[in-house]
N, C-alpha and C positions, 0 to 999 in steps of 0.2 A: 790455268787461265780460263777463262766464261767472260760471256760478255750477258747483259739483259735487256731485251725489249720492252717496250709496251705493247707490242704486237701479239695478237693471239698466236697461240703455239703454232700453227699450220703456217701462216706467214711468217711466223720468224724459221722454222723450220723451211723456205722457199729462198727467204734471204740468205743464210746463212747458205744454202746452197748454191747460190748464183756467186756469193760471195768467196767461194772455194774457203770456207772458216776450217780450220782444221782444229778449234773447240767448241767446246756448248756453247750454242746462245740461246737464253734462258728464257722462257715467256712472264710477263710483268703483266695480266691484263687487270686494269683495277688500279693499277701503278701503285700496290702495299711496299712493295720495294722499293722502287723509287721516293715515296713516300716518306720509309725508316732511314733512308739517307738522306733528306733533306735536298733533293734534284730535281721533284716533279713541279712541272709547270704550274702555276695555281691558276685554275679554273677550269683545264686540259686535262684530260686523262694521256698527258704522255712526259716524256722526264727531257731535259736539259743533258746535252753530251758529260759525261761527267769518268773520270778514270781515279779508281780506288788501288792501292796496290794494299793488298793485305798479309799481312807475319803469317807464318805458321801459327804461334801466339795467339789469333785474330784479330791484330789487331791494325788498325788503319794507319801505314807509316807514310802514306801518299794519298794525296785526293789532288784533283782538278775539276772544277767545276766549270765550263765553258756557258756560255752567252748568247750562241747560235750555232747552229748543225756543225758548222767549219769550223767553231773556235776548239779545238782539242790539242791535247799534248804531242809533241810527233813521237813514233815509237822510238825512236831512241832516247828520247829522255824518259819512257816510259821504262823500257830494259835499264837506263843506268837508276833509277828506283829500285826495279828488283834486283840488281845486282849487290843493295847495299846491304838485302836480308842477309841474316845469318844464315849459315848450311849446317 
C-alpha cells in the first residue's frame, strides 16, 4: 500500500508523520501522477481524493474518484477490494 501527495517531499514526509502512516506517501509535485490518472484538479496543481487498488498484474481493479477532501471510500470497502485480488 502508498498513498501520493501533491505536496513536496518534506511536507508529505511531516504528514505522513503526524499521520502515524505506517506506508509511503509519495511526493506528486507537478501532479505528473495525478495527472496519468486522470484526478488532478484542472487548473490546480493538486489531485481530487481518489483510491486505486491495483493487481499484482498492474492492473486497475478498483478506483474511486471522490468530489471533495471528505468524499472517499471508507477503509473497509477499500480492504473488501483488495481482498478480491488473487494470492
Amino acid at each position: 500500500m502508498l498513498a501520493v501527495s501533491s505536496d513536496e517531499q518534506a511536507d508529505s514526509v511531516t504528514f505522513a508523520s503526524k499521520l502515524g502512516l505506517t506506508f509511503p506517501l509519495l511526493a506528486d509535485p507537478g501532479v505528473k501522477t495525478a495527472l496519468a490518472y486522470g484526478v488532478a484538479m484542472e487548473g490546480d496543481e493538486i489531485a481530487v481524493p481518489a483510491v486505486f487498488v491495483i493487481s499484482p498484474q498492474q492492473r486497475v481493479t478498483f478506483k474511486y474518484v471522490g468530489e471533495s477532501a471528505p468524499d472517499r471510500p471508507s477503509v473497509g470497502d477499500i480492504l473488501d477490494e483488495v481482498d478480491k485480488l488473487p494470492r
